[in-house]
C-alpha positions in Angstrom: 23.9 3.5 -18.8 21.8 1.1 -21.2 23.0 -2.1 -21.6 21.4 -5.3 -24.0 21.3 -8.5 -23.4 20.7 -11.9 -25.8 17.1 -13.0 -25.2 15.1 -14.9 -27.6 12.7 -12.3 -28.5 12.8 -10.6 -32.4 12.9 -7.2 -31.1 15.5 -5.2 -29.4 15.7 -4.8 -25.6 17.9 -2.5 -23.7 18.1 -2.3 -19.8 18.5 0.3 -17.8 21.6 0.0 -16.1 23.6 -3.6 -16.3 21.6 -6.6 -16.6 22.2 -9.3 -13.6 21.1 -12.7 -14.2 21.6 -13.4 -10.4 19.2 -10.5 -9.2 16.1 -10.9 -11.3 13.0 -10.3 -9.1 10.7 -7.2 -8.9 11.6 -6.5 -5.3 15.2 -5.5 -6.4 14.0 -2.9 -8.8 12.0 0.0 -9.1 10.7 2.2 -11.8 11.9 1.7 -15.6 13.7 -1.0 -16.0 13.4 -2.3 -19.4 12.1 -1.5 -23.0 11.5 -3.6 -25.8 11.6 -1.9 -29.4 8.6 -2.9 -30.8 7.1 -3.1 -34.6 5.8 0.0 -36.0 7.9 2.6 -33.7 6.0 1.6 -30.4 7.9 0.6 -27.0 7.2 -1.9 -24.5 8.5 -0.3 -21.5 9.0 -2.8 -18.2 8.9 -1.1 -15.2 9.1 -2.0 -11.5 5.7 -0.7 -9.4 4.6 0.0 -6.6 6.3 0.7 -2.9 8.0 -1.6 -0.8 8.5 -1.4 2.8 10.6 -4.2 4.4 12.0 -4.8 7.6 15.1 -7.3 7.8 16.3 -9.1 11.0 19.2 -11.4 11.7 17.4 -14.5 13.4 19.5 -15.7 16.1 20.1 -12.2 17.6 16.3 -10.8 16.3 18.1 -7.7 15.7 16.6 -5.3 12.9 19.5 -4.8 10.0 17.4 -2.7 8.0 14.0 -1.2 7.5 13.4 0.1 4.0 11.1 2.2 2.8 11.6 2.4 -1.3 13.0 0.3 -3.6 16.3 2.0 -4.1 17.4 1.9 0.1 16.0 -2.0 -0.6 18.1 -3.0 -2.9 21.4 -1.4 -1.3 21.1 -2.3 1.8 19.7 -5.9 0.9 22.9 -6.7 -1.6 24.9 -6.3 1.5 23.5 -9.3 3.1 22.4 -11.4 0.0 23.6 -12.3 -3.2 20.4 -12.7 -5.6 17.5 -14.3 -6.2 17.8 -17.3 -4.5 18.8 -16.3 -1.2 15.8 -13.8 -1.9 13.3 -16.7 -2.2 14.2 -18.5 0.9 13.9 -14.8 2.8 10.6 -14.5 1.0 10.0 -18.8 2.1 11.2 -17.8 5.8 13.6 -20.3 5.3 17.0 -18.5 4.8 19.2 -19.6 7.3 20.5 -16.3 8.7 17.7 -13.5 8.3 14.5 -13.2 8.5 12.3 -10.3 6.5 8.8 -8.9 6.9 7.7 -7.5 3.9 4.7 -4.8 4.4 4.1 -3.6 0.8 5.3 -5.2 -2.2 6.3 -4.7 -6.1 4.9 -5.9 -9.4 6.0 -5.9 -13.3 3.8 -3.4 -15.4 3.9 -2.6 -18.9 3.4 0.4 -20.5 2.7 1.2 -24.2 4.9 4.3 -25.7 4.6 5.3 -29.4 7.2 7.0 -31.8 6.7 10.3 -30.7 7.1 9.4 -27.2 4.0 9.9 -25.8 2.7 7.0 -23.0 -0.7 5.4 -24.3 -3.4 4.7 -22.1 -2.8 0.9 -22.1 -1.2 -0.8 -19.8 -1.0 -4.1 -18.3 0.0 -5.5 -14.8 2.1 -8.7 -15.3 1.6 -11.9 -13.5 5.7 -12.6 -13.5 7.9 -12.3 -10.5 11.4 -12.0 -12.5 12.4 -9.3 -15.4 12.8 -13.0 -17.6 9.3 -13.9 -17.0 8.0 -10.2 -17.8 10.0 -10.4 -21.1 8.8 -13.2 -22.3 4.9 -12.3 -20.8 5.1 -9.0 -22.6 6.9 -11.1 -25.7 3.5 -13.5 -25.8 1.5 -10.5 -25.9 3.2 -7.7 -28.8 1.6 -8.6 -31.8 -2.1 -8.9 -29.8 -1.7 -5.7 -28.7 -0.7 -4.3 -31.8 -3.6 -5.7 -33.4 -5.9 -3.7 -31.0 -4.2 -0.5 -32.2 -4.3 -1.5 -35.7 -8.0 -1.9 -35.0 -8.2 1.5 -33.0 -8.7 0.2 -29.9 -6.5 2.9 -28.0 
């Protein structure tokens, strides 16, 4: 289920799935998660990359809740013990006051390129944010740039 969102951006975005201001950073998602309708038939597509592989241990007792091994056991298993982001940044911190999590492998925002006729073009970008808002708005910065490198046949 697609679901949109206000952002201050001139294009359309949809989401995949329901959009949660409270659970913003790359660890909770993986694969596409958002795509922004971009000038001249092309897509911005947002997507969650890489593999994580966390281990997640209640401090006083040291004893392992969880160990996940992709993204989709990580975020199940991790919204039973915490709410969002910010719970998420003290685990990441070592400072939440309960648990304690040992991340192995991590995520990152990418961006991929699609045109009309649904075909992926070979240009991609890693992004430097950490939450879906920051890749938005990185990606946002960056449309009519790229767009100029097509015009000028750079792809």
């Amino acid at each position: 289920m697609n679901s949109s969102v206000l952002i201050d951006i001139d294009y359309p975005i949809f989401f995949e799935g329901k959009f949660n201001h409270n659970k913003q950073h790359h660890l909770w998602y993986k694969d596409l998660v958002t795509t922004i309708n971009g000038p001249h038939g092309y897509d911005f597509q947002i997507e969650a990359m890489g593999k994580v592989n966390v281990l997640l241990y209640e401090k006083e007792t040291k004893n392992l809740l969880f160990h996940a091994k992709d993204s989709n056991t990580l975020h199940r298993e991790l919204s039973k013990h915490i709410e969002g982001d910010k719970e998420l940044y003290l685990l990441l911190a070592n400072n939440h006051p309960k648990y304690h999590m040992n991340i192995i492998n991590n995520n990152w925002w990418e961006c991929f390129l699609v045109d009309d006729e649904l075909n992926v073009l070979n240009f991609n970008w890693i992004l430097n944010a950490e939450t879906l808002l920051e890749a938005i708005n990185e990606v946002k910065v960056m449309i009519n740039d790229v767009l100029e490198v097509i015009k000028k046949g750079g792809l």
